[in-house]
MDTraj code that builds the backbone (N, CA, C; nanometers):
import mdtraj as md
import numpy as np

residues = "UNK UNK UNK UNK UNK UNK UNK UNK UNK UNK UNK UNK UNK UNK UNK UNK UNK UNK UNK UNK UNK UNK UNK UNK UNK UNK UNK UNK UNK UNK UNK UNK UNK UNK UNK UNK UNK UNK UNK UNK UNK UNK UNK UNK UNK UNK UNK UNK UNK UNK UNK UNK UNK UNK UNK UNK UNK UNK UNK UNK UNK UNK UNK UNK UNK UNK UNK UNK UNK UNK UNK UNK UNK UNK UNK UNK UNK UNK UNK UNK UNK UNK UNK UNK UNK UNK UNK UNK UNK UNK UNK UNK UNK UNK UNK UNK UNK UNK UNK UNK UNK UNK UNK UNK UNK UNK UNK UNK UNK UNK UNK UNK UNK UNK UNK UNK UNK UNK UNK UNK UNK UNK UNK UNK UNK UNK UNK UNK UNK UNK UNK UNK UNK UNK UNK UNK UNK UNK UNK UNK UNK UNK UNK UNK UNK UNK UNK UNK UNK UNK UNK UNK UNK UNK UNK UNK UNK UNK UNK UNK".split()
xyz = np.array([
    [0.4851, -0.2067, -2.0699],
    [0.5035, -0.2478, -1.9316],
    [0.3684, -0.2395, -1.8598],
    [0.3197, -0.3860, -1.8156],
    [0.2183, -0.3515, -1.7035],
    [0.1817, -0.2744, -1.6054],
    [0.3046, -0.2358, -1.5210],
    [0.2763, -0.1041, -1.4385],
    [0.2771, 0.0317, -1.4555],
    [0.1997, 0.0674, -1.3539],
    [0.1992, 0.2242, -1.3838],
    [0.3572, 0.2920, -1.4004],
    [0.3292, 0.3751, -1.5060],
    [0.4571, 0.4828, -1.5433],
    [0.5278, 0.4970, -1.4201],
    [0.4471, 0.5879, -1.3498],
    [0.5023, 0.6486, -1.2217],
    [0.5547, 0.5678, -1.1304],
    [0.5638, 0.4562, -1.1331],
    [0.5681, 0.3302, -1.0444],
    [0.6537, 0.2962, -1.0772],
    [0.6529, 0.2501, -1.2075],
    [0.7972, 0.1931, -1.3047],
    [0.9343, 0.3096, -1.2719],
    [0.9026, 0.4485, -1.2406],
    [1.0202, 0.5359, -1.2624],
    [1.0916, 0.5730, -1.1154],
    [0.9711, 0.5346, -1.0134],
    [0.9840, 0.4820, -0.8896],
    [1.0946, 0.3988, -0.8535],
    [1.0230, 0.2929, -0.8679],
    [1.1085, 0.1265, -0.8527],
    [1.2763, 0.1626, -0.9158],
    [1.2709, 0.2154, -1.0184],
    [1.4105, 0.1952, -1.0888],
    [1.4999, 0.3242, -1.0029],
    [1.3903, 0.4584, -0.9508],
    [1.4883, 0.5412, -0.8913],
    [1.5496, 0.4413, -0.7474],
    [1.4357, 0.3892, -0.6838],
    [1.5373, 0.3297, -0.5601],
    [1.5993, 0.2122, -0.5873],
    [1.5931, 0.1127, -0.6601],
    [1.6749, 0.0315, -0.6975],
    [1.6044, -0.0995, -0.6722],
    [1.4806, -0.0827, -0.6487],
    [1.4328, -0.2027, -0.6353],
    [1.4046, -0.3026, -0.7031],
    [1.4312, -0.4169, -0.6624],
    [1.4254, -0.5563, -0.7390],
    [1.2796, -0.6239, -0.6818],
    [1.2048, -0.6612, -0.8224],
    [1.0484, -0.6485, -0.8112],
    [1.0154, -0.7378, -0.9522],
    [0.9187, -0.8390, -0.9588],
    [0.8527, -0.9237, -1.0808],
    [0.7209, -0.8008, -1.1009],
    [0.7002, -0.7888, -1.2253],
    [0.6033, -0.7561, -1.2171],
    [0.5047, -0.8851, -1.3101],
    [0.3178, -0.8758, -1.2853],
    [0.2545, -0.9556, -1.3472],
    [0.1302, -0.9179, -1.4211],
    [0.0964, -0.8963, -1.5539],
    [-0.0286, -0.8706, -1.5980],
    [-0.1530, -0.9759, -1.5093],
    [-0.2562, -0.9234, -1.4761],
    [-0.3886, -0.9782, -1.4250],
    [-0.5041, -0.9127, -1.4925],
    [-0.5755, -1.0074, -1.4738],
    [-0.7156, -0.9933, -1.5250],
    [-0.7791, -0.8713, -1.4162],
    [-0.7771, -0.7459, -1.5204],
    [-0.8171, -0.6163, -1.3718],
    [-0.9417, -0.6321, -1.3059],
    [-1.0526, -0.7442, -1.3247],
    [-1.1769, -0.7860, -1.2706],
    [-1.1085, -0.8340, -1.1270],
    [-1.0010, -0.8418, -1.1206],
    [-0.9645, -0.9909, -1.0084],
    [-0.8592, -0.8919, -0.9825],
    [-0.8629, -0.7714, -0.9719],
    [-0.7795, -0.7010, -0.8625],
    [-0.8094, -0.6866, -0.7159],
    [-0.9174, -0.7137, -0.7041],
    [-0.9022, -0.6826, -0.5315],
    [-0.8643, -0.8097, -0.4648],
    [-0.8149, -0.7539, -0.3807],
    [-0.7332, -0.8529, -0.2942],
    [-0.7740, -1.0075, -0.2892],
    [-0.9160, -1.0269, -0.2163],
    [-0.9483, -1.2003, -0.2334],
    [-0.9273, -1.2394, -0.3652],
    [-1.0112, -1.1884, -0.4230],
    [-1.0260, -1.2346, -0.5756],
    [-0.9080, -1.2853, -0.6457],
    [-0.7980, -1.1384, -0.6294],
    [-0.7219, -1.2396, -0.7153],
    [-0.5974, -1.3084, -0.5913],
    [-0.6094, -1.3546, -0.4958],
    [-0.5368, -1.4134, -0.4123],
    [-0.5767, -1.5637, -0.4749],
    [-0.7410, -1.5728, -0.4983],
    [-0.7882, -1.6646, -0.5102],
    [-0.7848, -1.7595, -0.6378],
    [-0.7477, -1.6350, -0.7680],
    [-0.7839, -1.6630, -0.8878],
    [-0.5876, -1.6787, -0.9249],
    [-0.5334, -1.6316, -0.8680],
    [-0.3728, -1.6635, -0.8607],
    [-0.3190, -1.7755, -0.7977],
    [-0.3594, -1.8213, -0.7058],
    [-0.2894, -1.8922, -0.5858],
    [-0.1881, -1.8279, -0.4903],
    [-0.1879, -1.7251, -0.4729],
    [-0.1397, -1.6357, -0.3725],
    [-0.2088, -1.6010, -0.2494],
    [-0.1358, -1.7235, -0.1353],
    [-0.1947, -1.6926, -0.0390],
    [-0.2271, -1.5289, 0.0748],
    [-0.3327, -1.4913, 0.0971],
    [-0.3836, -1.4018, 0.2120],
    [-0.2077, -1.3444, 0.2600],
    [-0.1447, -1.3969, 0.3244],
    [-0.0602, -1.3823, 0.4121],
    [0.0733, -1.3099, 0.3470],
    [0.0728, -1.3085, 0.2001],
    [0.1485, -1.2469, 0.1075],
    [0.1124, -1.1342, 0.0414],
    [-0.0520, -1.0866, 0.0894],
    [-0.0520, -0.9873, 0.0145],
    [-0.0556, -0.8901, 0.0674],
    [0.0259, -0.7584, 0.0380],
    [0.0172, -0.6572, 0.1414],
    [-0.0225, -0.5089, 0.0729],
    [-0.2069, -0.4615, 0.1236],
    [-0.2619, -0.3705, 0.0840],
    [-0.2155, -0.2350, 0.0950],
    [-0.2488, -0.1559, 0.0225],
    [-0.1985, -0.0192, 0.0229],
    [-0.3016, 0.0766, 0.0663],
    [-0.3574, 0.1354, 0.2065],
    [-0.4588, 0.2006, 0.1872],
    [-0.4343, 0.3541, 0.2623],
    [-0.4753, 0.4704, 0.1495],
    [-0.4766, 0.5739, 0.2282],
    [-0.5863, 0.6240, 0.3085],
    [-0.5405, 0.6894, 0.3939],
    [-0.6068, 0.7463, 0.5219],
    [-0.6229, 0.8704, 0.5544],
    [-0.7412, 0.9268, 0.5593],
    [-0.7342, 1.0622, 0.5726],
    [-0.7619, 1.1153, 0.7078],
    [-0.7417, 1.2241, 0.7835],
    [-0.7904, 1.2674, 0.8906],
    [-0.8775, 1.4032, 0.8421],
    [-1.0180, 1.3567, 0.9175],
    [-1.1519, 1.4202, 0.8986],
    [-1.1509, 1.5481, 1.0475],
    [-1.0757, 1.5292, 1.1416],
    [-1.0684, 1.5899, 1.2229],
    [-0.9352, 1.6646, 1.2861],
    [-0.8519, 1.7714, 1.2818],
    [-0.8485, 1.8418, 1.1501],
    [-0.8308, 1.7773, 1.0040],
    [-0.8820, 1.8717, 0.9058],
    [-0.8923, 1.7834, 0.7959],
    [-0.7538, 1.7820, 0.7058],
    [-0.6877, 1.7192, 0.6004],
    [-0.5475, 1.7220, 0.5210],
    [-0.5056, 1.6445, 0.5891],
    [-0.4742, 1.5949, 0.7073],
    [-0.3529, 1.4856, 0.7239],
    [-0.3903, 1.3430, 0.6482],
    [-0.2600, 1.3093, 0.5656],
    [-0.2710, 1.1718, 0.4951],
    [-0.1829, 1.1074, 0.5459],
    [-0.2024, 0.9924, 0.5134],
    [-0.0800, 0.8358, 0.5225],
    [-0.1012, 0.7415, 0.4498],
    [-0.0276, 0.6849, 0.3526],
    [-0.0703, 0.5507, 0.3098],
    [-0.0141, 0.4403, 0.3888],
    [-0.0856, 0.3569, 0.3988],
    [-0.0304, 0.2419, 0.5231],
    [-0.0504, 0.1031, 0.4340],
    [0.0438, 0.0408, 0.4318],
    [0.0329, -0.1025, 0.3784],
    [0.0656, -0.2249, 0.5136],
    [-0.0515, -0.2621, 0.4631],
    [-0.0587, -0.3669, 0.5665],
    [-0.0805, -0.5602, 0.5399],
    [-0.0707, -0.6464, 0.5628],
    [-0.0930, -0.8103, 0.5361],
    [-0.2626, -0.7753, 0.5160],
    [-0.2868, -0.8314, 0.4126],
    [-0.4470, -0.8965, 0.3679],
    [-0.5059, -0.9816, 0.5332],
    [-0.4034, -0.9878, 0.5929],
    [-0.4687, -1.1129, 0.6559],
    [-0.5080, -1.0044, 0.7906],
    [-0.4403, -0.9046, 0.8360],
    [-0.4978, -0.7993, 0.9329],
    [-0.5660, -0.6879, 0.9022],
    [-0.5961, -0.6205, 0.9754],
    [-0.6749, -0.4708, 0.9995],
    [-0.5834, -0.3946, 1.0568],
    [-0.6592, -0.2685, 0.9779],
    [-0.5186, -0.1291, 0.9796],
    [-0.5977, -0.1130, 1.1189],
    [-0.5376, -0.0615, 1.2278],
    [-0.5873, -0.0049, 1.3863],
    [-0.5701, 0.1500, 1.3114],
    [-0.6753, 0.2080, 1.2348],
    [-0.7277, 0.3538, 1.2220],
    [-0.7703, 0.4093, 1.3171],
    [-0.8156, 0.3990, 1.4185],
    [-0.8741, 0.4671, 1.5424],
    [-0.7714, 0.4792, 1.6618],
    [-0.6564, 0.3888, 1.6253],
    [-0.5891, 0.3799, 1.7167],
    [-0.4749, 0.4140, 1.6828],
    [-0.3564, 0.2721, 1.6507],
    [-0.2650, 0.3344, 1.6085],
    [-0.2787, 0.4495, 1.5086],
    [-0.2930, 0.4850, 1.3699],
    [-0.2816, 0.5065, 1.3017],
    [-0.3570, 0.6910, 1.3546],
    [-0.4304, 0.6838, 1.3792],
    [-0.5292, 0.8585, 1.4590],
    [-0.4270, 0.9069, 1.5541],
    [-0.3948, 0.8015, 1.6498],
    [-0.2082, 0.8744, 1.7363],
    [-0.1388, 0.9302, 1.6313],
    [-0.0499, 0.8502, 1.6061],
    [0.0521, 0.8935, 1.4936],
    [0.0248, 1.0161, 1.4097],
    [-0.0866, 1.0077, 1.3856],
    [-0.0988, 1.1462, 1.2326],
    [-0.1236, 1.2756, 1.3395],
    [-0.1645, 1.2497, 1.4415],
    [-0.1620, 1.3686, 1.5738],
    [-0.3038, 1.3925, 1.5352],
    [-0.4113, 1.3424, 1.5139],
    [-0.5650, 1.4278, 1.5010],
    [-0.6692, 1.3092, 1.5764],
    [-0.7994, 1.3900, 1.5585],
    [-0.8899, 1.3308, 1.5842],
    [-0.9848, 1.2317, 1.5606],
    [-0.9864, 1.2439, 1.4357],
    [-1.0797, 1.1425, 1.3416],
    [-0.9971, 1.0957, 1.2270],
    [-0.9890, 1.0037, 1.2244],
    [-0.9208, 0.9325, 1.0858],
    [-0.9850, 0.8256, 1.0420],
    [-0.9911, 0.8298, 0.8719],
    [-1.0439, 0.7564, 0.7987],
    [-1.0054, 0.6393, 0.6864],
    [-1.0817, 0.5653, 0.6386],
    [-1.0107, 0.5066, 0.4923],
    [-1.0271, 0.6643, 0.4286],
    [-0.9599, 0.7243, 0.3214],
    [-0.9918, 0.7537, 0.2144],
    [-1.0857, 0.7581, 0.1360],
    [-1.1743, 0.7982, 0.1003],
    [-1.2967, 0.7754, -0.0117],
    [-1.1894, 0.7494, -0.1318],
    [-1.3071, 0.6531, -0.2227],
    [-1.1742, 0.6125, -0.3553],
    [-1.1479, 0.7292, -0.4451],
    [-1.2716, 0.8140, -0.4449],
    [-1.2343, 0.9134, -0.5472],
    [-1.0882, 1.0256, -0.4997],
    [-1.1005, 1.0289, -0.3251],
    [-1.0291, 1.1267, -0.3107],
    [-0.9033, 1.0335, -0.3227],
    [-0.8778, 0.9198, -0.3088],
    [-0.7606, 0.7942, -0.3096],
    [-0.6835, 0.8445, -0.4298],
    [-0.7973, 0.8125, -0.5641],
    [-0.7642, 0.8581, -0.6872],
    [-0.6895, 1.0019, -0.7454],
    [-0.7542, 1.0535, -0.6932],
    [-0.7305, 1.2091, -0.6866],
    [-0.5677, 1.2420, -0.6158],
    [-0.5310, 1.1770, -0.5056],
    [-0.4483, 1.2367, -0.4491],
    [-0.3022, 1.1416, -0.4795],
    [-0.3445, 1.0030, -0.5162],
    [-0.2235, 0.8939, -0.5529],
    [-0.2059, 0.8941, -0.6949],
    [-0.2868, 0.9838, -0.7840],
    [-0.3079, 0.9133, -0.9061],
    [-0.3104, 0.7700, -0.9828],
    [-0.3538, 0.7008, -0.8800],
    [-0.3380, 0.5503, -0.8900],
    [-0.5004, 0.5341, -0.8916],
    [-0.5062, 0.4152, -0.9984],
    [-0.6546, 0.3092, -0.9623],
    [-0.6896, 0.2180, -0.8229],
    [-0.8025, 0.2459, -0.7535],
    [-0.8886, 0.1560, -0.6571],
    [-0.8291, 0.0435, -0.7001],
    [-0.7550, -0.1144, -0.6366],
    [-0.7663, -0.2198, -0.6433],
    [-0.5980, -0.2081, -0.7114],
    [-0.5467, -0.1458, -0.7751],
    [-0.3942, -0.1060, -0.7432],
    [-0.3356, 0.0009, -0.6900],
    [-0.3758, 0.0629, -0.5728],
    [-0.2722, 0.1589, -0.5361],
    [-0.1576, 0.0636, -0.4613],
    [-0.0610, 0.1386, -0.4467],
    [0.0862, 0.1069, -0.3762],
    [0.1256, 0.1966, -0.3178],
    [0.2547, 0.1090, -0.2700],
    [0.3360, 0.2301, -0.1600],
    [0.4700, 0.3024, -0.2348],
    [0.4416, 0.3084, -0.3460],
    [0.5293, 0.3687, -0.4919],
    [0.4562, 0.4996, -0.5011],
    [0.5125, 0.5872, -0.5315],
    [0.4823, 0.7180, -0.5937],
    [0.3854, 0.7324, -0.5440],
    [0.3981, 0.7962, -0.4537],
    [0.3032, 0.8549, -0.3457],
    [0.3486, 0.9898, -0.3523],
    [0.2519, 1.1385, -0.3503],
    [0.2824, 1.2498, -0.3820],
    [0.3877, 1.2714, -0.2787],
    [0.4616, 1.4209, -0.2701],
    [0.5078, 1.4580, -0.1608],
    [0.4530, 1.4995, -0.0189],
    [0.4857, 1.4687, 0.0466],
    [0.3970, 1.5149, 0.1908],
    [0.2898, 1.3616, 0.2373],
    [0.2548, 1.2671, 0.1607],
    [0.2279, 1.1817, 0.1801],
    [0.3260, 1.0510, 0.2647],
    [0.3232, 1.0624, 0.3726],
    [0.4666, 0.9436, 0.4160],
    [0.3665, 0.8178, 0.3911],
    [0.4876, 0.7102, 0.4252],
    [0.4344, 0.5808, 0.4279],
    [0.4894, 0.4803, 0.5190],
    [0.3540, 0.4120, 0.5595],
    [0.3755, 0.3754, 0.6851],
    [0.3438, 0.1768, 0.6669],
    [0.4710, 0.1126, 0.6862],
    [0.4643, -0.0312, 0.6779],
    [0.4187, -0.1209, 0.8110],
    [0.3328, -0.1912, 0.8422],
    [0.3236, -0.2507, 0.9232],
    [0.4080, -0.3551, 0.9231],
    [0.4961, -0.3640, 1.1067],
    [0.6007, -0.4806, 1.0832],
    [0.5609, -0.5714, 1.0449],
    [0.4683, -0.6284, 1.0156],
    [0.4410, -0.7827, 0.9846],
    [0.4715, -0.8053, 0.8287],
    [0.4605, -0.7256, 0.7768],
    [0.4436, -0.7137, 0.6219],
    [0.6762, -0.7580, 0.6265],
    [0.7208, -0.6631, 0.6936],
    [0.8746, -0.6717, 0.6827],
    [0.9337, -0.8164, 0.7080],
    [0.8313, -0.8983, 0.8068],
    [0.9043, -1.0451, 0.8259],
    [0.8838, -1.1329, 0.6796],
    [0.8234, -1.1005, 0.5666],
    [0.8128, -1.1623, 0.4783],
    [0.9613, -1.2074, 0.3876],
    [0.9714, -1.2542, 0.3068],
    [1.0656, -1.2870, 0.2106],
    [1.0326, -1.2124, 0.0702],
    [0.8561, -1.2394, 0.0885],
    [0.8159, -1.1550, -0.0639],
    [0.6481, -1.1186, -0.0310],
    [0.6639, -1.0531, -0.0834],
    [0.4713, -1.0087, -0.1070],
    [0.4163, -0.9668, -0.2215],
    [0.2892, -0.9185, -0.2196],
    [0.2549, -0.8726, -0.3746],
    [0.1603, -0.7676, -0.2820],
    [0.2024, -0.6419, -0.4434],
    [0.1723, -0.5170, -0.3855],
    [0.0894, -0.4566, -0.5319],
    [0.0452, -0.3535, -0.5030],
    [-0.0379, -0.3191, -0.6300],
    [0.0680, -0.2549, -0.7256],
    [0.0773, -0.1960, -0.8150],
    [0.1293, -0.1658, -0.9385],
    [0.0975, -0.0568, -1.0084],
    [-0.0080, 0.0175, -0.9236],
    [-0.0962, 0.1344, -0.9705],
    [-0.2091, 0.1562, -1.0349],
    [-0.1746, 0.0173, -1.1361],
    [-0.3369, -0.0203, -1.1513],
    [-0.3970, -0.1293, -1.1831],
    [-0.4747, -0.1643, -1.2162],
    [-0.5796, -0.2773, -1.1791],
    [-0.5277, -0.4146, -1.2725],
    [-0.4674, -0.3739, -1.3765],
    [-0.4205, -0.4995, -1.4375],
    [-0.2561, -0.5536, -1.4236],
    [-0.1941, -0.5346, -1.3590],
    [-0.1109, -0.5558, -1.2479],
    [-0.0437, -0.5511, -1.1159],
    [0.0388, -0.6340, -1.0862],
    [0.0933, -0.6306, -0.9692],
    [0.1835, -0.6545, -0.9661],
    [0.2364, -0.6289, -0.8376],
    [0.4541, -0.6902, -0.8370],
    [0.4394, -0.7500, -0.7067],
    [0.5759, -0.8318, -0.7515],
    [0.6276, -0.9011, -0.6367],
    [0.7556, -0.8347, -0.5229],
    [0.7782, -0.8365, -0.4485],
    [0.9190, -0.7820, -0.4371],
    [0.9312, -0.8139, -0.2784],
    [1.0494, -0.7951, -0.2165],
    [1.1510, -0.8443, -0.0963],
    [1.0689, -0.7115, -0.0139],
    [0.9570, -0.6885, 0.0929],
    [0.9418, -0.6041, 0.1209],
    [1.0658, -0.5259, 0.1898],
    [1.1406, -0.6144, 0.2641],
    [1.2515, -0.5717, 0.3113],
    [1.3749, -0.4568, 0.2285],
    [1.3703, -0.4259, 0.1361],
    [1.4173, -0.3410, 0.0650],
    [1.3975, -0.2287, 0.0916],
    [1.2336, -0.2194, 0.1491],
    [1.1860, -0.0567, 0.1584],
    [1.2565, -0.0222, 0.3418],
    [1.3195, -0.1353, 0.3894],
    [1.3708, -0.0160, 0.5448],
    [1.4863, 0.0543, 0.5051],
    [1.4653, 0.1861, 0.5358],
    [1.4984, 0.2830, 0.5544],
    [1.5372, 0.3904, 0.4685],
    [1.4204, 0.3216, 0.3749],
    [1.4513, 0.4373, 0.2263],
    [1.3197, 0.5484, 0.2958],
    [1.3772, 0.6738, 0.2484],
    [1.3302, 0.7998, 0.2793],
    [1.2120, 0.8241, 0.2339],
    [1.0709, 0.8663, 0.3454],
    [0.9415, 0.8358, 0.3638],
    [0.8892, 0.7148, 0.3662],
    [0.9392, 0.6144, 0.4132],
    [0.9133, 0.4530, 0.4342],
    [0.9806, 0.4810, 0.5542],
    [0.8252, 0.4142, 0.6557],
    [0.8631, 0.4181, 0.7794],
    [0.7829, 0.2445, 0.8138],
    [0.8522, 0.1616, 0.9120],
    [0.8012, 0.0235, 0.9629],
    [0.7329, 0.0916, 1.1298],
    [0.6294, 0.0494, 1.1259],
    [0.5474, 0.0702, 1.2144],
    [0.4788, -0.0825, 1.2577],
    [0.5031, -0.0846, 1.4251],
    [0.5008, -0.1800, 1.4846],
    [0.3280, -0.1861, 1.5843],
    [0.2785, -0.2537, 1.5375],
    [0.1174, -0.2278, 1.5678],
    [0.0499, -0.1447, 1.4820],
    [0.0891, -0.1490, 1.3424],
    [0.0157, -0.0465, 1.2548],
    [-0.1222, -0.0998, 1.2183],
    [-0.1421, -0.2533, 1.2107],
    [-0.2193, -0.3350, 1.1949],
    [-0.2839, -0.4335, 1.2919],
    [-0.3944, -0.4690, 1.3343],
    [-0.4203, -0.6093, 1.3900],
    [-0.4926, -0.6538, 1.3569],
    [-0.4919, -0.8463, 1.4729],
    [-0.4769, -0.9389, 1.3839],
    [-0.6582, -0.9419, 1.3618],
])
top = md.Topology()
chain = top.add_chain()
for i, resn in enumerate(residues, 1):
    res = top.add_residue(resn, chain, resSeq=i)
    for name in ("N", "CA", "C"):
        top.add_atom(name, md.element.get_by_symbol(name[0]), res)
traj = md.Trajectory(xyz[None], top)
């Protein structure tokens, strides 16, 4: 199976219905393989964690549309209740998702890690999300993930 273990044992605990696709792991980051697939920008929805540098430990992974920007200074620094918030450095990304740079997801995310969907990503029908690591991805109904437990839809999580 192309996806990560942990991902795969994920998906099947909540019941989700999901394609998965081997890719060329050179052409994991987002343009690239939007570009090298034919999967438009507007379908793909990134997974990025966030750390707060001010106090330090608060995380979130936030998935958001390729086609916006996570509001880290804003929305996203409210919400976690601190001062400074960041991308993640990849090593600490790595370290704390056990997932590869260029596939993390909003799958198997440790405990204490919530996750935070930007509404825009929910008006979709389908998107493509990482898989854990670099030589695949899945498809799936983002709409599946409201109101499964630590999946939260957040409205201005992103702009345009």
């Amino acid at each position: 199976m192309p996806i990560h273990p942990s991902v795969a044992a994920e998906l099947e605990r909540l019941g989700i219905e999901y394609e998965s696709m081997e890719i060329d792991p050179t052409l994991s980051d987002t343009a690239r393989f939007c570009e090298a697939y034919g999967v438009p920008l507007d379908r793909s929805a990134n997974a990025i964690l966030v750390a707060s540098r001010q106090p330090e430990s608060h995380r979130v992974l936030c998935c958001l549309l390729a086609t916006t920007r996570l509001d880290v200074n804003g929305t996203v620094r409210r919400r976690l209740g601190v001062r400074k918030a960041s991308f993640a450095p990849a090593e600490e990304t790595r370290e704390i998702t056990g997932q590869e740079i260029g596939g993390v997801t909003v799958f198997a995310m440790p405990e204490g890690v919530p996750i935070w969907i930007d509404s825009r990503v929910m008006e979709k029908d389908w998107v493509i999300v990482g898989a854990g690591r670099r030589d695949a991805k899945i498809r799936l109904d983002p709409r599946q993930l409201a109101g499964l437990d630590d999946y939260e839809v957040v409205e201005g999580l992103a702009r345009d």
